[in-house]
C-alpha positions, -999 to +999 in steps of 0.1 A: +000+000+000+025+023+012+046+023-028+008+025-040+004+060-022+037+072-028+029+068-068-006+083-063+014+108-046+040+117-070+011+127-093-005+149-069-005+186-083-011+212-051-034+236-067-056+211-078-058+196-047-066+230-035-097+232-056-111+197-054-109+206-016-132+236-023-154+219-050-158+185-030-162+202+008-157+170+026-129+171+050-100+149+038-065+152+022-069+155-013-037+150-035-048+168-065-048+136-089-070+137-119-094+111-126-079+091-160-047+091-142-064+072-114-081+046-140-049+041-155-034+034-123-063+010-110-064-005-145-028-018-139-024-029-106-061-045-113-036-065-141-007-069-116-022-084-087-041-113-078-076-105-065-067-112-026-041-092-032-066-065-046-090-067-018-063-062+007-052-028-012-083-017-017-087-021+019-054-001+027-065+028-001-096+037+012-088+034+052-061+065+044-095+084+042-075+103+013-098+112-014-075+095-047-069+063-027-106+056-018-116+064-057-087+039-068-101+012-043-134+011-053-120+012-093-101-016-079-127-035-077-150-024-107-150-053-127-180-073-144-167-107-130-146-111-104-127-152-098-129-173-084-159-156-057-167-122-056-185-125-020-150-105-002-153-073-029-192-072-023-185-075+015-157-049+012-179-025-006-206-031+014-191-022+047-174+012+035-213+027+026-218+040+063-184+056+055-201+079+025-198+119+032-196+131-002-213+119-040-178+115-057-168+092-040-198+072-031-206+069-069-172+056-076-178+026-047-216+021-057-202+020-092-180-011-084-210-024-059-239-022-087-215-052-109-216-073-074-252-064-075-257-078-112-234-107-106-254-116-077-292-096-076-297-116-044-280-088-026-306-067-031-321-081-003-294-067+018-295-032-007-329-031+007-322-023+045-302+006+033-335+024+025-349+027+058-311+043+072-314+076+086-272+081+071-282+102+038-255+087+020-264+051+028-297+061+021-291+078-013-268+047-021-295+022-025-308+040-056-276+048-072-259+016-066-291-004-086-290+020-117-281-010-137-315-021-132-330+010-151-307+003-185-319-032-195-342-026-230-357-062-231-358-067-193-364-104-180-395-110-153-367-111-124-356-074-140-387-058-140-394-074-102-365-056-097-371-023-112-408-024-097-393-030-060-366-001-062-396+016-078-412+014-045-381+023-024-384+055-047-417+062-037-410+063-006-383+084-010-398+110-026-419+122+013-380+132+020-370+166+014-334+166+015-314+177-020-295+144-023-323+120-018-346+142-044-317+140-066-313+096-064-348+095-073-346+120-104-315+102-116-332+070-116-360+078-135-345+099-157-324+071-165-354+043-169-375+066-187-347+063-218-358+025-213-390+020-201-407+053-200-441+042-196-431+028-156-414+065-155-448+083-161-469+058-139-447+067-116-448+106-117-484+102-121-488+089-086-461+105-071-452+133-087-466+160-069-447+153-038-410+157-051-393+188-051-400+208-083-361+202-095-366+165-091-396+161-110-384+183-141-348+162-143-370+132-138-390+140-170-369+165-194-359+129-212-398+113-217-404+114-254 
């Protein structure tokens, strides 16, 4: 871990650091790395080590609490298939969510959760108790991490089960007021209504009228 940092390190430029500090707000260290240079780096040491070895860096990474390393740990990790068993990365994954403060890097980890999710859709079980968290981000995470669910244009019956259920979730969401919750539910259906945009205006139809007026319009700028 401690040659992985020095090279995310050595990348670092101080100004930049300076402004994702401001843009981001979350209090951390930030080295001032830009994204594509942390792919390329999480696409080679994704080639270079085995995946216990992986797990155990991504572990490292994101316990520095520095804003590049916990990126590049879930990236680590953001792979369709994962052999021989996958059931350490969702764990992994799983247990930094009550760690979420800020939407960069929560999206980058519930990027690399949602494949664990479509490898195994049984964890939406488990997705599910997130909904009824009073942590925002854990919250917020349930919808964003089961995105893949609103992409599928010939959905199979255990798909639309799925969409309809995290359908729900989102209509419950929608009684809370808070930006970033508003926001999960908006991008989801603005997302399913480029695949399934009948479900999208049901929805609104019956729900509509409660979300915040920003939520509603990015919900439906995309219905044709």
């Amino acid at each position: 871990m401690i040659d992985a940092l020095a090279e995310l390190r050595a990348c670092g430029e101080a100004q930049k650091a300076q402004d994702m500090a401001r843009y981001h707000k979350a209090e951390r260290e930030y080295l001032g790395v830009a994204n594509p240079v942390l792919e390329s780096f999480a696409k080679k040491w994704r080639a270079e080590l085995t995946l216990d070895e992986r797990l155990s860096l991504a572990n490292d990474l994101w316990r520095t609490n520095i804003h590049e390393a916990r990126v590049v740990a879930a990236k680590l990790l953001a792979q369709a298939r994962l052999r021989p068993d996958d059931t350490a990365a969702w764990q992994l994954i799983a247990s930094w969510v009550p760690e979420f403060d800020a939407w960069a890097i929560a999206d980058h980890a519930c990027g690399a959760g949602s494949k664990r999710l479509v490898w195994d859709p049984s964890r939406v079980d488990e997705v599910e108790a997130w909904t009824h968290s009073d942590h925002l981000w854990t919250k917020r995470a349930a919808m964003v991490i089961t995105l893949p669910w609103t992409k599928q244009n010939n959905p199979k019956p255990a798909e639309l089960e799925t969409r309809d259920r995290v359908l729900g979730w989102a209509a419950r969401y929608v009684e809370d007021p808070r930006w970033f919750i508003q926001k999960s539910v908006s991008w989801w259906l603005r997302d399913l209504s480029r695949h399934d945009p009948d479900r999208v205006r049901a929805f609104l139809a019956v729900h509509g009228e409660k979300m915040k007026r920003f939520a509603y319009k990015d919900a439906s700028r995309l219905l044709p």
